[in-house]
C-alpha positions as CSV (number, residue, x, y, z in Angstrom):
1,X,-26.2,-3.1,3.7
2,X,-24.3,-6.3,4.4
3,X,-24.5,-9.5,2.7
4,X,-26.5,-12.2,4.1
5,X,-25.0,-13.5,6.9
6,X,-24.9,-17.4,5.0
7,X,-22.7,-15.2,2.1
8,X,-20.4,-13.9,4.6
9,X,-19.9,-17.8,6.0
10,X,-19.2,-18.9,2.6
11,X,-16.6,-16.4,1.8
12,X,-14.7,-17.7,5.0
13,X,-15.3,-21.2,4.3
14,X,-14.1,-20.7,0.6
15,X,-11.1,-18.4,1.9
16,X,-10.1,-21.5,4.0
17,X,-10.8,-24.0,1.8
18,X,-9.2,-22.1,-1.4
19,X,-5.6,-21.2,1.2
20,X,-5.8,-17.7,1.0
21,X,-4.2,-15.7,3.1
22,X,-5.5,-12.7,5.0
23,X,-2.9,-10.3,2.9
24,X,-3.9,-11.7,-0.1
25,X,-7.6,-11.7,1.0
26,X,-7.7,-8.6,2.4
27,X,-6.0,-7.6,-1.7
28,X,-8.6,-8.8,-3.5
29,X,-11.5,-7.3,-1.1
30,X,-9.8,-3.6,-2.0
31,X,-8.6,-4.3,-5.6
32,X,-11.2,-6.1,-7.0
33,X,-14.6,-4.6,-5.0
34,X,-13.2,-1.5,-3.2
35,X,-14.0,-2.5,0.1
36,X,-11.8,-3.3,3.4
37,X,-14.0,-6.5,4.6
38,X,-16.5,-8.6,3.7
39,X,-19.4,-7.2,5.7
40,X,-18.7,-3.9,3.3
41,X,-20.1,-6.2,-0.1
42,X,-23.5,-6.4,-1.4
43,X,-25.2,-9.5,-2.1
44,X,-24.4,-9.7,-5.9
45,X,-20.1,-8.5,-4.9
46,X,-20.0,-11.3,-2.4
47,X,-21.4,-13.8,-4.8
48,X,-19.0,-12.6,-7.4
49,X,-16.1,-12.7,-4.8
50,X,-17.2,-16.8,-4.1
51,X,-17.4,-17.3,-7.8
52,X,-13.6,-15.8,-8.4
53,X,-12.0,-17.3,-5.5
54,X,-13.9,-21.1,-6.7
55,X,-13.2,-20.4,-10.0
56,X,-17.0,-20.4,-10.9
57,X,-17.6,-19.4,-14.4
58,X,-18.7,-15.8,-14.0
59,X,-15.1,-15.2,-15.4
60,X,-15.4,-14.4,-18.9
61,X,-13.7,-13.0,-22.1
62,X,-14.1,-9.6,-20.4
63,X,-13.0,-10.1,-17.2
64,X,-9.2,-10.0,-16.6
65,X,-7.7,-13.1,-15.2
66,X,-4.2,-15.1,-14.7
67,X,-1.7,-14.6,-12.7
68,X,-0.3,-11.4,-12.8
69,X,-4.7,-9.7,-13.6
70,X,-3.9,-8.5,-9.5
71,X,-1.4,-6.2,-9.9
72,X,-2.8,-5.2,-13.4
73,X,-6.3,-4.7,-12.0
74,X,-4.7,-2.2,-9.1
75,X,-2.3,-0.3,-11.9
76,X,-5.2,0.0,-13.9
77,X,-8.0,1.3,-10.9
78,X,-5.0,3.4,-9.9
79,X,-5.5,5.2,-13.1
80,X,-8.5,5.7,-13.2
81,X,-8.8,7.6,-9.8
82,X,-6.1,9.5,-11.2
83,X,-8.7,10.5,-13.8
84,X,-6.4,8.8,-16.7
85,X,-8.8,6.7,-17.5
86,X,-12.4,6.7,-17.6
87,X,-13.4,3.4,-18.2
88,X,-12.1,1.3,-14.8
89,X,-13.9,-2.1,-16.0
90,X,-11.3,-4.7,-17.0
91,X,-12.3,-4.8,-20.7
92,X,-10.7,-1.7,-21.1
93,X,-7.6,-3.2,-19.4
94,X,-7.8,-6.4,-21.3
95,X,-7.4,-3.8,-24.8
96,X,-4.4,-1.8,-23.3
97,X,-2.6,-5.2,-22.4
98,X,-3.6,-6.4,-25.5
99,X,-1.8,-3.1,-27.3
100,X,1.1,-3.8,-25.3
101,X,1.9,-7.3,-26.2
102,X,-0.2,-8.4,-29.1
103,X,-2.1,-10.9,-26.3
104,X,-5.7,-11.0,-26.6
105,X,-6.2,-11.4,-22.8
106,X,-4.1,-11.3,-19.2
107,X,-4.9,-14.9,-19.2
108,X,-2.5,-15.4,-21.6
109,X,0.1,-13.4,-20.1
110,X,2.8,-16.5,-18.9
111,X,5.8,-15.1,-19.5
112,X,7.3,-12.7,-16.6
113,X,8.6,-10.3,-19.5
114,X,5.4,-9.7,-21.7
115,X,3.1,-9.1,-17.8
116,X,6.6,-6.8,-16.7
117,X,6.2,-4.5,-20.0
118,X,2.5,-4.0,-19.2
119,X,3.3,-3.0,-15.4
120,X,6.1,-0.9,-16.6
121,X,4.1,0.8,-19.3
122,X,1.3,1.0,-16.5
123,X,3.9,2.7,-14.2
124,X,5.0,5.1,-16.8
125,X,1.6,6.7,-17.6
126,X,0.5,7.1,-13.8
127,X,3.7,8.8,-13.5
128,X,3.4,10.7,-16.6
129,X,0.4,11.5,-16.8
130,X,-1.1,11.1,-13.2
131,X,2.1,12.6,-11.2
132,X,2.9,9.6,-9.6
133,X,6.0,9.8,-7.8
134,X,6.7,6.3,-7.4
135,X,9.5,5.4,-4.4
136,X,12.9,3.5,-4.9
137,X,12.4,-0.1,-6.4
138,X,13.0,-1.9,-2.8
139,X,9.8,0.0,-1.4
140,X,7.0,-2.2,0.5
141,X,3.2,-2.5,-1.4
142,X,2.3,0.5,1.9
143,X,4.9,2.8,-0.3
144,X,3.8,2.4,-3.8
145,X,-0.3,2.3,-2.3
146,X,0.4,5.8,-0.5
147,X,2.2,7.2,-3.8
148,X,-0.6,6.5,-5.8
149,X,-2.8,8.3,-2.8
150,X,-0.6,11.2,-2.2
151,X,-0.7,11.7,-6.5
152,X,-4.3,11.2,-6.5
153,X,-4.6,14.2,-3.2
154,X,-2.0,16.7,-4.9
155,X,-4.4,16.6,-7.9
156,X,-7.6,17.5,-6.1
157,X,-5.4,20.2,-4.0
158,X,-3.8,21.8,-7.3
159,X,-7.8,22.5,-8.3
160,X,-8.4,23.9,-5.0
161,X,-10.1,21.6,-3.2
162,X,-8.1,21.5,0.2
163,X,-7.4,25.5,0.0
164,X,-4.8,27.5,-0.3
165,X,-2.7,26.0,2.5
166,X,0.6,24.2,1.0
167,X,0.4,20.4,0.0
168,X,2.1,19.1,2.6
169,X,0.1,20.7,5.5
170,X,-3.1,19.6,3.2
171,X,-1.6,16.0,2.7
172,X,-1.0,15.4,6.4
173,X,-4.4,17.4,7.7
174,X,-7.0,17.2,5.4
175,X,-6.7,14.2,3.6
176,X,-6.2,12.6,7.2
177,X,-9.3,14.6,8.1
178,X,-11.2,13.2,5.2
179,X,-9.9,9.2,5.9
180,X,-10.4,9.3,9.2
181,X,-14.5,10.5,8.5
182,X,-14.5,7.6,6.6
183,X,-13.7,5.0,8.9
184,X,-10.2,5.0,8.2
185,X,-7.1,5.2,10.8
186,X,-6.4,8.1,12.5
187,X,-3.1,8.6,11.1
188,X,-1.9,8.1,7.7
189,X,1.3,6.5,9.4
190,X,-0.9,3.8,10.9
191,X,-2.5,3.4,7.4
192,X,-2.0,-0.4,5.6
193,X,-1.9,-1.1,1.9
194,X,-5.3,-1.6,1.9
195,X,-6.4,1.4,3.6
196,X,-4.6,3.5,1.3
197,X,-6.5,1.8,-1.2
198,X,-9.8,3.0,0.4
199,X,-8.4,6.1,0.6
200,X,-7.7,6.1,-3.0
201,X,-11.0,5.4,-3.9
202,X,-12.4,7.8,-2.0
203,X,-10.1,10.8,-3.0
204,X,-10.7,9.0,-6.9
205,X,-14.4,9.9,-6.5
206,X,-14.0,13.1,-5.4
207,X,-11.4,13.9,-8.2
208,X,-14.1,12.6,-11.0
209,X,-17.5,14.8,-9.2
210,X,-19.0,11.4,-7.9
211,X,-18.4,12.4,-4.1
């Protein structure tokens, strides 16, 4: 069900009034909430969305925050639709950042080095442990999203769960197949960033029993 239509109003009003771009917008909808637009939120999401963005005080001790808690928060999702994790709530990513540097929390991550070796270490493990094949270091946010999908499909296909047929074929037919029943793009070429986030959480569940 969607949110009131007044929430919906709000969250555009407060996306205005706050500068955020559609990109970033569009980030935070997927990362954060695992939808693609705001009409996909439930009442209590889209208040929590207009308490993050106006920096209301729903933020707490266990929720991660500061400037680099964006790309932590879709390293740390990322692993656990990669079944790596099983805990996906940002408590648990507040203690792993907090094992990396010594800091008790993202807020305090200022300096670029201490939030690089928690995105490096983050890297590491997906590829390690979640077969994350992660493309040359120039790549665009649409590369390292559909690396992260493409780990997440080879995973469910290596347990048997698009058939016999070769990984390729089952990358390009039946993970397209399964997108595209879910209100995704007809093509995985046509997919953005954020769809291959959707897509992510949808082959996630699957990989954990909850679809």
């Amino acid at each position: 069900m969607s949110p009131a239509p007044a929430l919906i109003r709000a969250i555009h009003t407060a996306k205005s009034r706050q500068k955020i771009d559609e990109a970033t917008y569009r980030e935070i909808l997927a990362d954060r909430f695992q939808v693609v637009s705001s009409k996909d939120l439930s009442d209590e999401q889209a208040r929590d969305f207009l308490d993050m963005v106006n920096g209301g005080a729903r933020p707490s001790a266990s929720t991660a925050s500061g400037e680099f808690a964006p790309i932590l928060r879709a390293l740390w999702i990322a692993a656990h639709n990669l079944a790596i994790v099983t805990c996906r709530d940002d408590h648990a990513l507040i203690a792993f950042c907090e094992r990396q540097t010594g800091l008790a929390h993202t807020r305090f991550l200022k300096d670029p080095r201490d939030a690089h070796k928690v995105i490096e270490a983050l890297k590491s493990w997906l590829a390690r442990e979640g077969g994350v094949d992660w493309p040359k270091k120039q790549s665009t946010l649409k590369e390292r999203k559909r690396a992260i999908a493409r780990a997440i499909a080879k995973k469910l296909h290596e347990r048997g769960d698009f058939g016999e047929c070769p990984f390729p074929f089952a990358w390009a037919t039946a993970v397209e197949n399964l997108g595209r029943a879910a209100g995704l793009p007809t093509f995985l070429a046509d997919y953005t960033p954020q769809n291959f986030d959707a897509l992510s959480n949808l082959l996630g569940a699957k990989l954990r029993g909850e679809a």
